[in-house]
C-alpha positions in Angstrom: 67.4 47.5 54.8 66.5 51.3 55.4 64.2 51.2 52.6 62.7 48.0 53.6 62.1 49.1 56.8 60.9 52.8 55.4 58.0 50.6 52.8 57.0 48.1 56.3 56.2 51.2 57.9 54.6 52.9 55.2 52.5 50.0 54.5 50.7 50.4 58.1 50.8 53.7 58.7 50.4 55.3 55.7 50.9 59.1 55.1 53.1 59.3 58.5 55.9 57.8 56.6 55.4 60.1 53.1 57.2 63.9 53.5 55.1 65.9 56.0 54.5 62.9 58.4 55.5 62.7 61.6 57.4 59.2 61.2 59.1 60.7 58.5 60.1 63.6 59.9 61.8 61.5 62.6 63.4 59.2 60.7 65.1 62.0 58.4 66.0 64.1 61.6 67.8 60.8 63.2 69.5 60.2 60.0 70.5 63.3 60.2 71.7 63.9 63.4 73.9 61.0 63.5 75.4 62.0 60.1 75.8 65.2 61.7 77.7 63.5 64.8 79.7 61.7 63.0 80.8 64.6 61.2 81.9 66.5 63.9 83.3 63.6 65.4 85.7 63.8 62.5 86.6 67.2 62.7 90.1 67.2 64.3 92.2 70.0 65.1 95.8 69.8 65.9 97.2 69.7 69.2 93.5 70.2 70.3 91.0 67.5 71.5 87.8 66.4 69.4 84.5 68.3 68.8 81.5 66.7 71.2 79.4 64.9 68.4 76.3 66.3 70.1 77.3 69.7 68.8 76.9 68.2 65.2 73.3 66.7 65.7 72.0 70.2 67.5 73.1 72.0 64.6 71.5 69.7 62.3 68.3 69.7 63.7 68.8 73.5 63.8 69.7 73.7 59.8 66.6 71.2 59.3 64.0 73.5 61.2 65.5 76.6 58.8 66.0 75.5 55.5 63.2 76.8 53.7 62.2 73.8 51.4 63.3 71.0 53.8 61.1 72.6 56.8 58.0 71.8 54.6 58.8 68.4 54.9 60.8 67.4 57.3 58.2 68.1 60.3 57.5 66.9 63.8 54.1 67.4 66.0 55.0 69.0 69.3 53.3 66.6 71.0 55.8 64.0 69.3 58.7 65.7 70.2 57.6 66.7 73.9 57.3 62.7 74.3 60.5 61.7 72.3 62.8 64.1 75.2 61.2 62.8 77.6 62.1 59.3 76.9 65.3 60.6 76.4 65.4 62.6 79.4 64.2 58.9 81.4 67.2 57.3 79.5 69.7 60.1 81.2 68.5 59.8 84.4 68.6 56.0 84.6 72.4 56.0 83.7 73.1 59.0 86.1 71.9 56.5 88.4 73.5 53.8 87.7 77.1 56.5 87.9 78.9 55.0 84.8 82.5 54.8 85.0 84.1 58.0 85.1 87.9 56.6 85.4 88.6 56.0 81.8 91.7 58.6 80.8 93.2 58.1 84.4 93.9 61.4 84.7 92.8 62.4 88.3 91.6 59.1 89.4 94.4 58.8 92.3 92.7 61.7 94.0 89.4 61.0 93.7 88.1 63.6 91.1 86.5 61.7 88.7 84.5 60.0 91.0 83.8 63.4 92.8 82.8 64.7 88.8 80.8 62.0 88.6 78.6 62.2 92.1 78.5 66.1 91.6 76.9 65.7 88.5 74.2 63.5 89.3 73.4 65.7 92.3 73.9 68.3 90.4 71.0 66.8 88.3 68.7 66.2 90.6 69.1 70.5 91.5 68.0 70.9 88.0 65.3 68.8 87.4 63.5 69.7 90.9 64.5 73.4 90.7 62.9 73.1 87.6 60.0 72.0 88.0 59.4 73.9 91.1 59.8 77.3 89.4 57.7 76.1 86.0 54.8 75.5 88.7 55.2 78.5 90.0 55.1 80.4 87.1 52.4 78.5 85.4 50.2 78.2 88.8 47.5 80.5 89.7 48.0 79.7 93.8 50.1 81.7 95.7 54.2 80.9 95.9 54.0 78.8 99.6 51.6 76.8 98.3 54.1 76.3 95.6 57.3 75.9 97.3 55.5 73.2 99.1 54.1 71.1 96.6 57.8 71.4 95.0 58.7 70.1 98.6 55.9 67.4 98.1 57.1 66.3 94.7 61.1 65.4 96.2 59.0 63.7 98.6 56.7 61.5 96.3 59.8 61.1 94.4 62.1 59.9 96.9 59.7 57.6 98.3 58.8 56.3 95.1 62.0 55.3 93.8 63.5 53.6 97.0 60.5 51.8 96.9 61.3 50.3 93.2 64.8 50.6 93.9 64.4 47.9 96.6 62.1 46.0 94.1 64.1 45.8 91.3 66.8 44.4 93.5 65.2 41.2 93.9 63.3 41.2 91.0 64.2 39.4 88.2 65.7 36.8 89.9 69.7 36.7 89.7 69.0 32.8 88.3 66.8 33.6 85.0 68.8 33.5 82.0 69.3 37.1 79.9 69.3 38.5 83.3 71.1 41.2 82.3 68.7 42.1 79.3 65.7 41.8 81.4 67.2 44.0 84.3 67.5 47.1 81.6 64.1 46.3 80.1 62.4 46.9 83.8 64.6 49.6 84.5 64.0 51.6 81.2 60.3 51.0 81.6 60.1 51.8 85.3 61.5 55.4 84.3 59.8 55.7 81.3 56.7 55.3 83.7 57.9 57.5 86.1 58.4 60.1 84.3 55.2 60.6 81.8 53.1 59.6 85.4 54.2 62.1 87.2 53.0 64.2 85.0 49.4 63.2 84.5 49.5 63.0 88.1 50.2 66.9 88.8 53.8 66.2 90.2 56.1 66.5 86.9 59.1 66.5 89.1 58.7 63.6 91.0 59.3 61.3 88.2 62.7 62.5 87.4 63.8 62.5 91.2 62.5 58.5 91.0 64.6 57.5 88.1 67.1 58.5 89.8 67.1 57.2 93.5 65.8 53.9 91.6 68.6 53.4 89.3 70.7 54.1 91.9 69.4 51.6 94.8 69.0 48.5 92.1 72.7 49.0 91.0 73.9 48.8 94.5 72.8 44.9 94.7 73.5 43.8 90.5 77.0 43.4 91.6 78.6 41.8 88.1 75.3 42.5 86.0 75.6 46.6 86.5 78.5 46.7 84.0 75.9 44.7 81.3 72.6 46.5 82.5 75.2 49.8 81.8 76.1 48.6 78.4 72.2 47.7 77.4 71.2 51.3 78.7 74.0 52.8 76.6 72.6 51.6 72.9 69.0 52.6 74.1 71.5 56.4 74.5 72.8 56.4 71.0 69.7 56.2 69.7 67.5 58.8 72.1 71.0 61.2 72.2 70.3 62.2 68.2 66.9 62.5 68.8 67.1 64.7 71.8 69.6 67.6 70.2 68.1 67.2 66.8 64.4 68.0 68.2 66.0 71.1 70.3 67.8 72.5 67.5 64.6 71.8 65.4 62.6 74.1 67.7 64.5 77.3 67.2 63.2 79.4 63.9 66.2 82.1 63.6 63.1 84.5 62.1 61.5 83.9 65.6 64.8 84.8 67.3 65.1 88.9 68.2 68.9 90.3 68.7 67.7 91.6 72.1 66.7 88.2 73.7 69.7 86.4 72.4 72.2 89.0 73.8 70.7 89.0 77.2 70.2 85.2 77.0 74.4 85.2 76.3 74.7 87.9 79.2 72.8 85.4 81.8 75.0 82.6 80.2 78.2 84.8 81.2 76.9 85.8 84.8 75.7 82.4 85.7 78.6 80.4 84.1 81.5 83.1 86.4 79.3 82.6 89.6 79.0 78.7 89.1 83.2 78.2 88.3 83.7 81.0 91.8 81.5 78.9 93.6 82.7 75.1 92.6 86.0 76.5 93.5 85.5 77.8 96.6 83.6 74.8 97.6 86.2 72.8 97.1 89.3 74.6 98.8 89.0 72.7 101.5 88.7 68.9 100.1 92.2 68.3 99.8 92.8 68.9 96.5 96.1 71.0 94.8 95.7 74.4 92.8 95.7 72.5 89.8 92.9 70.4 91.0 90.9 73.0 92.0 91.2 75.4 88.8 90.6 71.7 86.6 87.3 70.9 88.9 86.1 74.3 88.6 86.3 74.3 84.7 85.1 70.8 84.3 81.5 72.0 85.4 81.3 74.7 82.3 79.7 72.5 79.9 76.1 72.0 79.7 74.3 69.9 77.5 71.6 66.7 77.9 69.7 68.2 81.1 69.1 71.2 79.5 68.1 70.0 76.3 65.8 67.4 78.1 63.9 70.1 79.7 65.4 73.5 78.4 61.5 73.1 75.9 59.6 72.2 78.9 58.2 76.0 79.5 57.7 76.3 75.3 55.5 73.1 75.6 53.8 74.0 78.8 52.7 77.4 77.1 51.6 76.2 74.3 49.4 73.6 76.2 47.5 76.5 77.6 47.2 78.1 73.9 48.8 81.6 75.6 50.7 83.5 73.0 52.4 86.0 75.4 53.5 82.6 77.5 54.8 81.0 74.5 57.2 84.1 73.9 58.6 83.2 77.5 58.9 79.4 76.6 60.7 80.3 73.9 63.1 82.5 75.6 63.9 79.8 78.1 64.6 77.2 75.2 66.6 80.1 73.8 68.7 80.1 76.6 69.2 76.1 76.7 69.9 76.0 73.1 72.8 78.9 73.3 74.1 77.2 76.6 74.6 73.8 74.7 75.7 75.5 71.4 78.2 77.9 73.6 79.5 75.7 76.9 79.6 72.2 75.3 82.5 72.4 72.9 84.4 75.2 75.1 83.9 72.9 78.1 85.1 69.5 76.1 88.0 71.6 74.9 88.8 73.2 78.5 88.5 69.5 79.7 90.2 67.7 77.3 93.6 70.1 77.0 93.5 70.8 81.1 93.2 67.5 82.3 96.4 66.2 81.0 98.1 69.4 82.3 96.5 70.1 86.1 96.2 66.6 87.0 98.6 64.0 87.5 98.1 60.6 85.2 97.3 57.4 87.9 100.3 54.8 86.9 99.5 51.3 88.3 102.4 49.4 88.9 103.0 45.6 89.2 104.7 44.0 92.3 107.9 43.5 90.1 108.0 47.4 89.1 107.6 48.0 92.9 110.3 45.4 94.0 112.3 46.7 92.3 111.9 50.9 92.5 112.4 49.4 96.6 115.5 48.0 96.1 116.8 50.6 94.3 115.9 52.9 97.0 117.4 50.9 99.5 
């Protein structure tokens, strides 16, 4: 079937799909990334919780772009891989929006901090994205820096507006009595945030589209009621495919004989710095919520890894430069993604380890008990 599909593709496009194309370049890097996912999956060490699979597809994308004799082949147009993360980065938002559910382990869940995990992180994504944005346009822009804070300012407000707006459409809209109604719901969804996102842009607000997504996604799964678990499920395959795409195109853009020793120690100092500040700070802010020690030292730790945000727009600078054909701007750009590919490469396995061998440890497992169990534990108390 791959090869069938491979020779349909061929047969209309041509040289895209031979070595050197940008089809096949794609194709090859998906492969493998997954195969690279799946890998790491595998890789199980004892008394210590799984490596993230993600980890796998960046470095494969990473050993593709540096291999000498596969990089002649094995290539992707920047303007390709610019769109490709930003789909993906529309698929992320969308099910930030939507707040999958964050209970599955149980671990935590009679004190809220899942849930609180959860909404954090979407908030925490929104901060990101508009941030951003904001200080890409002010480094880029030629106007002076209240000009830009504003038009930052404008862009949560476009956005906001924007998104409630088709929030409160796609409410309504299909109807709850059309058949594949689930199916149908993703479909708009997807394609609502796909158009968000690439519009903003042409439009001169590139953070407004992200900031849409998500106060859309969120407002439309307030009324699905049943459907949101379906719509979730739909918007989760369109995630495995665009989630080996995404790390395989950002390990793919770093050229180790590009790299200098200096950049990547200072970009591992910043990592350090910002990474002690942010686990000070979550804890602090949460002293006061009602939560144990243990909580508090697990809540803190569970915001250390990084990973789809800042491979979604950690290339966002590199591209911008490049757009503007400015060598010494495309050394910054590729500083910044320097920075996003060491903090995915660094915080996402120690954070998944930190999670996974804490949790069990600092928080205390929800046990649900039938009316029998609890009968009984009564009368025995009695």
């Amino acid at each position: 079937m791959i090869v069938l599909l491979w020779a349909v593709i061929w047969s209309i496009t041509g040289s895209e799909c031979l070595p050197g194309g940008n089809l096949f370049g794609i194709l090859i890097l998906f492969y493998c990334t997954v195969v690279g996912g799946k890998l790491f999956g595998l890789i199980k060490l004892p008394t210590l919780p799984p490596l993230p699979p993600l980890l796998g597809m960046l470095l494969a994308g990473f050993l593709i772009r540096n291999i000498p004799v596969i990089s002649d082949y094995v290539r992707v147009k920047h303007s390709w891989s610019s769109s490709l993360r930003s789909i993906a980065l529309s698929v992320i938002l969308v099910r930030a929006g939507l707040g999958l559910d964050p209970k599955g382990g149980g671990y935590g869940v009679e004190k809220g901090v899942p849930t609180l995990l959860m909404a954090a992180g979407s908030f925490d994504d929104i901060l990101a994205i508009t941030g951003f944005n904001t200080c890409l346009g002010m480094a880029f822009s030629t106007g002076s820096m209240v000009f830009n804070v504003l038009r930052g300012i404008l862009e949560v407000v476009i956005g906001v507006a924007t998104g409630i707006f088709l929030g409160f459409f796609i409410q309504f809209f299909p109807s709850p009595d059309q058949d594949n109604l689930a199916w149908k719901r993703a479909s708009l969804v997807l394609g609502l945030s796909v158009l968000a996102v690439f519009s903003s842009v042409r439009f001169g607000f590139p953070g407004s589209g992200g900031l849409c997504t998500l106060v859309m996604a969120f407002l439309a799964g307030l009324r699905w009621g049943d459907t949101k678990s379906e719509v979730e499920k739909i918007i989760a395959v369109a995630w495995n495919i665009f989630q080996p795409l995404l790390f395989g195109l950002i390990g793919a853009e770093v050229f180790v004989a590009s790299l200098r020793p200096e950049t990547v120690g200072l970009s591992i100092a910043t990592l350090g710095i910002a990474i002690l500040v942010r686990v000070l700070t979550t804890f602090l802010m949460v002293c006061f919520a009602g939560f144990n020690l243990k909580e508090k030292i697990f809540i803190s730790f569970a915001w250390l890894p990084k990973a789809t945000v800042q491979a979604a727009i950690g290339s966002l600078a590199l591209d911008t430069a490049r757009a503007q054909g400015d060598e010494q701007l495309e050394k910054y750009g590729m500083d910044v993604l320097t920075v996003a590919f060491l903090a995915i490469l660094l915080t996402a396995p120690i954070g998944s380890l930190l999670i996974g061998l804490l949790g069990p440890k600092l928080l205390q497992k929800f046990q649900q008990q039938n009316e029998d169990e609890v009968e009984e534990e009564t009368s025995v108390h009695i």
